[in-house]
C-alpha positions as a Python dict, from the first residue, in 0.01 Angstrom:
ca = {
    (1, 'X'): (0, 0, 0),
    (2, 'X'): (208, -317, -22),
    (3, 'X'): (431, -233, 210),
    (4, 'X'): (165, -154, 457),
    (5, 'X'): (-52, -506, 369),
    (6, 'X'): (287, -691, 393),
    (7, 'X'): (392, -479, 743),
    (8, 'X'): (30, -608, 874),
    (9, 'X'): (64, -972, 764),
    (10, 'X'): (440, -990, 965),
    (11, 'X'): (283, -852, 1261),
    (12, 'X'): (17, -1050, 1271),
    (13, 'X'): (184, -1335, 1218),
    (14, 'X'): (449, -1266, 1504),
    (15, 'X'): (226, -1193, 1741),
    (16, 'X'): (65, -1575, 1689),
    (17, 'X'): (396, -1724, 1654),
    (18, 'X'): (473, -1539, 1946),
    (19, 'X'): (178, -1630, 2172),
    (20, 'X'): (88, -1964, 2058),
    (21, 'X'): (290, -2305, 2110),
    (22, 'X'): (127, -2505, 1893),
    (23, 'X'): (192, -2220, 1644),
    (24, 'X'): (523, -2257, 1677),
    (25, 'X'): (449, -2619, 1616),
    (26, 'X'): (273, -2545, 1298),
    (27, 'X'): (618, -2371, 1138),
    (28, 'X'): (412, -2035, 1167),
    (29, 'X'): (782, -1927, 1182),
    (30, 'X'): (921, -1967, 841),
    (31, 'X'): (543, -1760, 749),
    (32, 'X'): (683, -1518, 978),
    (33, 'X'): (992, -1496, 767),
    (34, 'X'): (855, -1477, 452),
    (35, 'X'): (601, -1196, 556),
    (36, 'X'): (925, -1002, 725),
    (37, 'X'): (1109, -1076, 384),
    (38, 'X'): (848, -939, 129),
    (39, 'X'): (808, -629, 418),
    (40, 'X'): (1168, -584, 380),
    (41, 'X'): (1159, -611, -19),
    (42, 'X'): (853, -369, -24),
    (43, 'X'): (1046, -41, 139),
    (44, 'X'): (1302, -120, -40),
    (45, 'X'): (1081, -50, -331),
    (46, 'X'): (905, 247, -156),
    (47, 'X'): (1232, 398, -75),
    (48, 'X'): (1372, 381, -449),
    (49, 'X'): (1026, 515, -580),
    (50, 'X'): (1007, 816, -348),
    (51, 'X'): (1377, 859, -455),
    (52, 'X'): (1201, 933, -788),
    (53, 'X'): (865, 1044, -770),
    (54, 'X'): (907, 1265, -429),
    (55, 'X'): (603, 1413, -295),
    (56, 'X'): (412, 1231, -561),
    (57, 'X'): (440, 951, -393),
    (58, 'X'): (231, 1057, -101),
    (59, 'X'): (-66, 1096, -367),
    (60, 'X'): (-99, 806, -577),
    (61, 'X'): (-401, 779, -796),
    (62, 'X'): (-692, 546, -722),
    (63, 'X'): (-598, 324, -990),
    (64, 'X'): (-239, 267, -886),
    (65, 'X'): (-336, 204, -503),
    (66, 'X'): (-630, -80, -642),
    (67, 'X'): (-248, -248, -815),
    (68, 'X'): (-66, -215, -524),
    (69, 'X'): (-321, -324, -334),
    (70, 'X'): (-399, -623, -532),
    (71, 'X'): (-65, -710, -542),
    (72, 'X'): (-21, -679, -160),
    (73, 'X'): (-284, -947, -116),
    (74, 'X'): (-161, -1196, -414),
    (75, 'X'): (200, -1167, -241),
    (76, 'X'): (-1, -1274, 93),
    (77, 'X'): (-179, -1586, -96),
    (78, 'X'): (167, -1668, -263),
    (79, 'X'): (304, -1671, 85),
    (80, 'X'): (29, -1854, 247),
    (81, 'X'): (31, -2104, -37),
    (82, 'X'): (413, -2187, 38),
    (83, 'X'): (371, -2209, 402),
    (84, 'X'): (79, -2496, 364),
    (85, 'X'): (256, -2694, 120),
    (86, 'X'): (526, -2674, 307),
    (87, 'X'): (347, -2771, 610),
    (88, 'X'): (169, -3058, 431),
    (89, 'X'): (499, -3160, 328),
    (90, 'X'): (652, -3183, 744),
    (91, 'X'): (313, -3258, 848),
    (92, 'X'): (375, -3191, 1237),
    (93, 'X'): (56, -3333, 1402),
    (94, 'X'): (92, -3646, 1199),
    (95, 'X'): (-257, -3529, 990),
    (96, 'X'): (-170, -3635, 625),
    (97, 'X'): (41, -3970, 715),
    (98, 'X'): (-223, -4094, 934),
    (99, 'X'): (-469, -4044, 594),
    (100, 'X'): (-290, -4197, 405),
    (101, 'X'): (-215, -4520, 571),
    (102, 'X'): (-556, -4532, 728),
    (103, 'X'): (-646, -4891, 711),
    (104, 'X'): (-967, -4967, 561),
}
């Protein structure tokens, strides 16, 4: 289940990188990269779990998908939550400095 949330989030994320300039402006590229990352980390995982569990692993229980899937989504918010400091941080449209030194 985390591999497949994590999968989703990369692709999703690609495809507006891909399609949008002013995506590419807002550094959805290093979001990209850390989705592809946890993607790759995640079948890692899978791939060392079916190495033990073996057809088990094609029938989790309903408690252990709820984890994963929980899990899936909180590496998704932890990702998310680097990507907009990070972008607060840049700040490519000017947003945050323009605040701050807003006369008056």
């Amino acid at each position: 289940m985390t591999l497949l949330i994590a999968v989703f989030a990369a692709e999703i994320c690609t495809i507006l990188w891909y399609k949008s300039g002013s995506a590419r402006e807002m550094k959805v590229g290093i979001l990209c990269w850390m989705f592809w990352g946890a993607s790759l980390m995640w079948l890692g995982d899978a791939i060392f779990e079916y190495a033990e569990l073996r057809e088990a692993y094609f029938s989790p229980s309903p408690a252990s998908m709820l984890n994963d899937l929980f899990l899936g989504l909180s590496t998704i918010a932890l990702a998310l939550a680097i990507w907009l400091a990070l972008l607060l941080v840049k700040d490519p449209k000017g947003v945050v400095r323009a605040q701050l030194f807003k006369k008056g």
